[in-house]
N, C-alpha and C positions, 0 to 999 in steps of 0.2 A: 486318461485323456485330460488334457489340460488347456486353460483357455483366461485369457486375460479378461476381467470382470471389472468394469468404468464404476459398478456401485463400490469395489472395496479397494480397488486401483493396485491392484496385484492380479499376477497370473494363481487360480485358483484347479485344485483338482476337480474336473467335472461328473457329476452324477446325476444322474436324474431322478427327481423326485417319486419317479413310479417308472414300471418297464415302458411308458411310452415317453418320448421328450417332447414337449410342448413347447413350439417355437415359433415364435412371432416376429415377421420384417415387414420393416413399412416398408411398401409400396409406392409406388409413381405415380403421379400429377397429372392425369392426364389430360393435358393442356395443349401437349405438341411431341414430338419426336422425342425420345428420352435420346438422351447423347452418351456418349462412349465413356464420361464420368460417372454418370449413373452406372450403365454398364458396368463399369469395374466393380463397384456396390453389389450390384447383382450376380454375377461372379463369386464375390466375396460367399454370397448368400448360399449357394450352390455346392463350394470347396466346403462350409463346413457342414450343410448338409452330408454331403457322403460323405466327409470325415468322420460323420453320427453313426450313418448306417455300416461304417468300413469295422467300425468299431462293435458293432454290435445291438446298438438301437434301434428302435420301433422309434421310428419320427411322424409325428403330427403337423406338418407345416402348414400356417396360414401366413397369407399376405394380401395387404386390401390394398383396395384402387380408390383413388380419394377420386372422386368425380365431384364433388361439392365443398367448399367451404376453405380451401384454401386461398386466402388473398394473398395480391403481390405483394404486401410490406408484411412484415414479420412484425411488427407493431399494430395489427389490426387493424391497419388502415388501405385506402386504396380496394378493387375492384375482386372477387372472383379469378381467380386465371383464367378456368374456363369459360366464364364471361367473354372476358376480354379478348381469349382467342375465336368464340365462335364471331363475335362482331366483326372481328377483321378477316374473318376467312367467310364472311357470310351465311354460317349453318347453325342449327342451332344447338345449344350447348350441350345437350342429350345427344344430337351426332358426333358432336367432336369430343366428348368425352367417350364414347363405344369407339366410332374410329380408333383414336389414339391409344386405345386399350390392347384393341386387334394389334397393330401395329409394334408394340410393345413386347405382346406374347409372341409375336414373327419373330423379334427379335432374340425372346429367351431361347429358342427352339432352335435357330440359330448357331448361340455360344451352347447349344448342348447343357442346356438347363433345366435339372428336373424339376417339372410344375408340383407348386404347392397342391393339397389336398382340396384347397380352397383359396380362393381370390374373393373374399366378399368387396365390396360396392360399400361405401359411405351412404349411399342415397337408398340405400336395402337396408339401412339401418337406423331411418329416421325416430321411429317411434322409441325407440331404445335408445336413443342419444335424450331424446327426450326427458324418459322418465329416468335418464340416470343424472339428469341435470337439478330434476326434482327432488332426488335423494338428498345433492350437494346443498342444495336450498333449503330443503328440510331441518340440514345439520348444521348449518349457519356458515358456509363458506363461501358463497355471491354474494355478490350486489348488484343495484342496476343502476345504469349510466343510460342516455340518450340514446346512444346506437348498440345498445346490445346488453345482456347478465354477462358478468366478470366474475373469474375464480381470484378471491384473493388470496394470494402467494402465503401472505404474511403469518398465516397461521398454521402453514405447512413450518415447524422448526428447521429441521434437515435439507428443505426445497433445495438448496445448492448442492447436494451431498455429488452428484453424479460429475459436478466440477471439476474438483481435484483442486481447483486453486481457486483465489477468488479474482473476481475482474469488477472492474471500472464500470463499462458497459459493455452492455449484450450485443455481440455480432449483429450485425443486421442492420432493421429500421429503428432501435429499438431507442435510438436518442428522440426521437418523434413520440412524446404521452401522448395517448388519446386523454382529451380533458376529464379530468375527474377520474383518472385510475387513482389509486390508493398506493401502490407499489409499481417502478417500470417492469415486475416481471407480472405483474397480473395478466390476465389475457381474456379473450373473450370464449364463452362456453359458447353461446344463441348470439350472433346478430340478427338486428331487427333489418327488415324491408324498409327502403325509401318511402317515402310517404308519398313520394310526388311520382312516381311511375313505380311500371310490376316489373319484379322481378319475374326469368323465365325460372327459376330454379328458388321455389318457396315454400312453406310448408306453415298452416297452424299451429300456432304452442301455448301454452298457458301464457306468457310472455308479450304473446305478439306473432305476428305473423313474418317469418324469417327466415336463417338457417343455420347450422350448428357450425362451430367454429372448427376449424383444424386440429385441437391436440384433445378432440373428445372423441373420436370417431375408433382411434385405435383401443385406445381404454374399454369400449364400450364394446367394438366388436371380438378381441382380445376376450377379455372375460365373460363374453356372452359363448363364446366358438370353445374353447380351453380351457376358461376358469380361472383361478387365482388363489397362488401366483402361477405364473409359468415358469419356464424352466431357461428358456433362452428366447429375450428381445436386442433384436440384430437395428442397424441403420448407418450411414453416414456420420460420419465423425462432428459435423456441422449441427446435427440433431443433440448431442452432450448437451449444448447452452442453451436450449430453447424449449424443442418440439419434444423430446425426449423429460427434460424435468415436468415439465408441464404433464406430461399421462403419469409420470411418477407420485406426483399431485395430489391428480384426482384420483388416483386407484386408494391412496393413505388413507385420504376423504371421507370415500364411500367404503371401501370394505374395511379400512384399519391393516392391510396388509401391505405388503412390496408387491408391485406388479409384476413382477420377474426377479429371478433371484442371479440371473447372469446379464450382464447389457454389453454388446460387445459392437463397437464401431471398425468401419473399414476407414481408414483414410484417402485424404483426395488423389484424382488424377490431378496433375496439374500442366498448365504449358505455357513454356520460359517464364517456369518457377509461379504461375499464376493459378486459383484454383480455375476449372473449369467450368462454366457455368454462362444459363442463356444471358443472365444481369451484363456478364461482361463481353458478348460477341465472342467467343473463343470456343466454341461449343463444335465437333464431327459429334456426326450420325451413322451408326454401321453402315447406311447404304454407301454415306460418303465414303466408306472404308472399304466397303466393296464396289464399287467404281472405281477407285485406284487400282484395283488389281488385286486387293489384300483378301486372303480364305476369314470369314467370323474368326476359326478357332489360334489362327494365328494370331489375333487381338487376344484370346484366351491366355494364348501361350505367354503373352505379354505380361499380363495381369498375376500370371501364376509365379512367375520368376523375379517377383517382388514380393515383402512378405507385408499381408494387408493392414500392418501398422504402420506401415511407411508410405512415406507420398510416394507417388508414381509421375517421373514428370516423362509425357510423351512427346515422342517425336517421330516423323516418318523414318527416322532411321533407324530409328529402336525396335520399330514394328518388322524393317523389313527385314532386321537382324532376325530377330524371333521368324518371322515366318521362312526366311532360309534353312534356320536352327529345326522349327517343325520338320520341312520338305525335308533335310537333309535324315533326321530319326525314322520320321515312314519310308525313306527308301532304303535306308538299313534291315530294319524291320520287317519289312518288304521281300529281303532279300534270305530271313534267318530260314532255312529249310533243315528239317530233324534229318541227321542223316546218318543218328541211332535209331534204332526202335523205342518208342515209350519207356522210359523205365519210371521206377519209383522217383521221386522228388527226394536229391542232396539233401544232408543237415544242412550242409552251406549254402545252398539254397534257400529254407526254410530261415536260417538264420536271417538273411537278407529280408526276406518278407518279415521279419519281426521287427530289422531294425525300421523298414519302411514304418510301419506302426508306431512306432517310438518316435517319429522324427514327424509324422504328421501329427501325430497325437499332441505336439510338444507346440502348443498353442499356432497351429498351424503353418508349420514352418515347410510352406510348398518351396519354395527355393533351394532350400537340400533334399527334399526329397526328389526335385527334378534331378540334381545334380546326379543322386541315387541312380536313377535311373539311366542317366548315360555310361555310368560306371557299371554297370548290368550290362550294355549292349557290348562296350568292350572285354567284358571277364573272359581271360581263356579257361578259368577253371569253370564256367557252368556251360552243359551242353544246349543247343539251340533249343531242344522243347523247354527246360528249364529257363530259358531267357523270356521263351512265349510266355510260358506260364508266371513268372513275374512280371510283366508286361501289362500283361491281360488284369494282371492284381491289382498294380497297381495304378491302372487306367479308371479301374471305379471310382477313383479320387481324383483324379487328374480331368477326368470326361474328354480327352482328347482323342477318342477314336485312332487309338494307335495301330490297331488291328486291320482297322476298317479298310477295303479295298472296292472303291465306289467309283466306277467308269461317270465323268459326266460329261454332258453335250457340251461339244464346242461352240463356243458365243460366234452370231455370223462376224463381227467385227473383227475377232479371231482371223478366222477364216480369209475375211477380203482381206487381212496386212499381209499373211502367210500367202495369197496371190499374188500381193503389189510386190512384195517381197520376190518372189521367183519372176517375176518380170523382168526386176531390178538387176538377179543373177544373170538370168538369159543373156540380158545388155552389157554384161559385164562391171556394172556400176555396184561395187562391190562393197562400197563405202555407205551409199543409202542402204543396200540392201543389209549392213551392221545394223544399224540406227533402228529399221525396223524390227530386227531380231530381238534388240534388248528393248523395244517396247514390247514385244510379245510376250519376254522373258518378265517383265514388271505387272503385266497382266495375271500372272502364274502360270504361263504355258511355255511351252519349250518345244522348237525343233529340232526333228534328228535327216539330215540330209540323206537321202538314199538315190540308188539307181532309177530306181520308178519312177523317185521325184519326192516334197518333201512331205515328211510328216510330222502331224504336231498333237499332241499331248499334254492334258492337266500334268503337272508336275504333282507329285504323289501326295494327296493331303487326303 
């Protein structure tokens, strides 16, 4: 198995450092709805998941939920998120951090996402951000400014290594110094509390009374859960210049080690060429995706038929290409019935399921291995349980429920167009009654006119 590594900036053979792989992905913000860029990230996180276990590994997966300490500017400055969203939504930040957590895990469960082992909480890990801050202090790598202790950069040599190239300035806030940083990439470990009002979300520290900063939480929960190094640390491609050096950092710091020996990002979604994101209003929400009409796994299918080093620019047309492309494979699929008896599994068969291995092994290259698979469904040389049986294989990697044959309730909205609809027919107004057809048909359902009268059906996903 092979897999493209940001620390050596070459696709690298992967191994694990012991039979189980220790894998770490940051986790969401949860500040409000994750949106369908995330998503794709998450995704991301999933495909090489069982590309671990397709392969043969004992996977360890954690991934935290930052509920504290991320602010809006990426330059340390500015509020909390989940501050800021519990003010404007009226709850407090303890709610809308759980809320948005829930609503999050809806969402992986959704895209058919297997849950980490563990979700730790940033705020379940205070006292241990703490004393791993004390280390840093200990070893001469902070200083203290007004609003908070700051890791300085400057004595990490290699801090840029995850680069690849060097730049001007840092993506972000990051033209904005906090007074008296040392370096623009320093950052803060501990912020301190306002002095003139309480924070909802603060904690005791040798320092001051405050809360830990953004790029300590994974470091600390990472090698408290897994150790160090680990084996693979996953994130958005956005994380290279920032969030990412920065746990690189502090891990050199305090243990003298690499925190991970693979760093592998997904790249952005983006739309008319723009990344996706809440800064810029450009942001769907799977519900927005499913109120259009669209199944979650069809946004899967989307995500899958790009290969996660390349941007992904969306569009409703792209989506409903993929999700026709799904409906039209489960109704094939659907349709394969053995109409031998069982026999033994073909070499050519077997061949096929090797090269599948090869082709996702090969730094996850899901776009040919989709493609694989539709050249599976037309083979005249493999018989129908041989196609199942490769199917079903190679669905462990894919997670798209190829198999799966799940009757579900028709929405009443459904139901009343499919009424206005035969009204429409009765009267002869044959032209409204199109119109509704193909909104019913954008919903995912489809009618089939009969004698009796009409009838209507999820279209197969």
């Amino acid at each position: 198995m092979y897999l493209y590594n940001q620390l050596t900036h070459r696709i690298q053979k992967f191994r694990a450092s012991k039979k189980e792989v220790k894998f770490y992905s940051c986790g969401p913000t949860v500040y409000d709805y994750v949106h369908i860029g995330n998503l794709r990230y998450f995704v991301f996180v999933d495909l090489l998941k069982r590309t671990l276990l397709y392969h043969g590994y004992k996977v360890y997966h954690v991934m935290n939920i930052t509920d504290v300490g991320h602010l809006v500017s990426d330059a340390d400055t500015g509020e909390d998120k989940i501050v800021v969203s519990a003010r404007k939504k009226r709850k407090s930040a303890w709610e809308i951090a759980r809320f948005y957590e829930n609503e999050f895990k809806k969402d992986l469960k959704k895209l058919n996402c297997i849950f980490p082992q563990k979700f730790p909480r940033a705020t379940e890990y205070i006292k241990d951000q703490i004393e791993f801050i004390k280390i840093l202090e200990k070893k001469g790598f902070t200083y203290r400014l007004e609003d908070g202790i700051y890791f300085d950069t400057s004595k990490i040599k290699d801090y840029k290594r995850l680069w690849g190239k060097e730049i001007k300035i840092l993506p972000g806030a990051r033209v904005e110094m906090v007074p008296g940083k040392k370096n623009p990439t320093d950052f803060a470990l501990w912020k301190f509390s306002p002095k003139d009002k309480k924070r909802e979300m603060e904690w005791p520290s040798p320092w001051g009374k405050g809360f830990p900063g953004w790029h300590t939480e994974c470091v600390v929960m990472s090698s408290k859960i897994l150790g160090v190094p680990l084996d693979i640390h996953t994130g958005g491609e956005d994380h290279i210049w920032i969030h990412h050096p920065n746990e690189r950092a502090q891990a050199l710091a305090c243990f003298s080690k690499e925190l991970s020996r693979f760093w592998v990002h997904c790249a952005f979604l983006r739309q008319k060429k723009q990344k996706m994101a809440k800064s810029k209003g450009n942001i769907l929400t799977l519900k927005d995706i499913e109120k259009k009409g669209y199944h979650p796994l069809a946004l899967r299918y989307l995500f899958l038929n790009t290969h996660y080093q390349k941007p992904l620019d969306f569009s409703f047309t792209a989506l409903s290409f993929s999700q026709k492309t799904l409906f039209s494979l489960k109704e094939k699929i659907s349709h394969l019935k053995e109409k031998t008896k069982r026999k033994k599994i073909s070499k050519k068969a077997l061949m096929i399921k090797k090269e599948f291995k090869k082709i996702i092994g090969q730094n996850l290259n899901s776009p040919q291995a989709l493609a694989l698979l539709h050249k599976v469904l037309e083979a005249n040389f493999l018989e129908n349980y041989e196609k199942i049986f490769l199917i079903s294989d190679f669905d462990k990697v894919f997670g798209l429920n190829l198999l799966e044959k799940k009757e579900e309730k028709i929405p009443k909205k459904v139901l009343e167009l499919v009424k206005k609809r035969e009204k429409y027919r009765q009267e002869k107004k044959f032209e409204e009654a199109d119109k509704i057809r193909e909104k019913i048909k954008k919903m995912g359902y489809e009618i089939q006119d009969t004698k009796e009268g009409p009838v209507v059906k999820k279209r197969i996903l």
